[in-house]
C-alpha positions in Angstrom: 278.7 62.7 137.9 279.3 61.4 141.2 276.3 60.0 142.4 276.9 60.7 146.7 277.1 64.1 145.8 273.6 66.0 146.2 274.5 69.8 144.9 277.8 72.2 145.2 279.1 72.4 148.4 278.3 75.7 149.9 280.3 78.8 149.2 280.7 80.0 152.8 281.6 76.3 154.7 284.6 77.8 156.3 282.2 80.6 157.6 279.7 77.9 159.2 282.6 76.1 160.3 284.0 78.9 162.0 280.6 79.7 163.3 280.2 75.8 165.0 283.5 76.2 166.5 282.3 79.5 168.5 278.8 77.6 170.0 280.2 76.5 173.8 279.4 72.6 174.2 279.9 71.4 178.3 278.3 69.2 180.4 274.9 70.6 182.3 275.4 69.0 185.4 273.2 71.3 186.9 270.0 69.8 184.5 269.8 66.7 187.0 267.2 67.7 189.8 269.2 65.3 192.5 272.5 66.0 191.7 273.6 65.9 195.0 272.1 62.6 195.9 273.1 61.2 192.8 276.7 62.1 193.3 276.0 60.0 196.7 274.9 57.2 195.8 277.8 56.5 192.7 280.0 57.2 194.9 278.1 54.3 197.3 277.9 52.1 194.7 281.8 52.3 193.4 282.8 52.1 197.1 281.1 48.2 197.7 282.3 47.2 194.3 285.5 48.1 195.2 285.2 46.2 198.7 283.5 43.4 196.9 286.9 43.4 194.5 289.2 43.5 197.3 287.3 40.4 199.3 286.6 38.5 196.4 290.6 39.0 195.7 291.6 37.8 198.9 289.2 34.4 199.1 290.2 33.3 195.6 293.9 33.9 196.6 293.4 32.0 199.8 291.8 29.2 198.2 294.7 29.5 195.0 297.3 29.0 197.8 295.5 25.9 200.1 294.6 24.1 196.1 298.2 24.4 195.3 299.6 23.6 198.4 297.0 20.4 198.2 298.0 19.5 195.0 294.2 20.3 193.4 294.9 21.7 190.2 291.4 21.8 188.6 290.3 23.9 192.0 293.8 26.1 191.9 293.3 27.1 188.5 289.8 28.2 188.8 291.0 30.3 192.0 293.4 31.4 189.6 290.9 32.6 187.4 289.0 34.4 190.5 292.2 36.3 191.3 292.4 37.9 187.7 288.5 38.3 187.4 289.3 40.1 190.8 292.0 42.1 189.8 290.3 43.5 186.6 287.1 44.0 188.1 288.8 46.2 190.9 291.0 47.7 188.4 287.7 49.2 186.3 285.9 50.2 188.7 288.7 52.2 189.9 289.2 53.6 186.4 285.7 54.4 185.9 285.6 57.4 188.3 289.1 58.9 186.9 287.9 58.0 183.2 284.5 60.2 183.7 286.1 62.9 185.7 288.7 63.4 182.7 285.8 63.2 180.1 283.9 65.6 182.1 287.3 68.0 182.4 288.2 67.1 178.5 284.5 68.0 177.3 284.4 71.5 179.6 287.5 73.1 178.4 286.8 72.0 174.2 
């Protein structure tokens, strides 16, 4: 006897299946009592990140371009390193909104 097995599986599984499948599962988005003003201030806060990105970007590439043209390797390759930080950190926070609108979409229409 197989010990991870606590009884006989039930006669009717397809019929409780069937019966999960029918119960609608979505997002409440309604539930939060500030929606509004929520919706306001993420789309705030994914705004400055993104400006903070894009000005971070440009400094490090700046100083990438004076450090190479200088011949300061230690300094060009931690600008270097600023430009990619940069770059991924711009490139997530502009995923995140698409990401959790297509959840949102997927999750609605299961």
């Amino acid at each position: 006897m197989n010990p991870l097995v606590f009884g006989p599986a039930p006669a009717s599984a397809t019929a409780v299946a069937a019966d999960m499948a029918a119960v609608p599962v979505g997002p409440d988005l309604g539930a939060v009592a500030a929606q509004g003003q929520l919706a306001d201030l993420i789309g705030a806060l994914l705004t400055i990140a993104l400006i903070v990105a894009v000005a971070l970007l440009i400094a490090c590439a700046i100083t990438w371009a004076l450090a190479t043209t200088n011949g300061s390797w230690q300094t060009a390759a931690r600008a270097r390193t600023g430009v990619l930080v940069a770059l991924g950190g711009a490139t997530l926070t502009g995923a995140a909104l698409a990401w959790t609108n297509w959840l949102l979409d997927t999750g609605a229409s299961l």
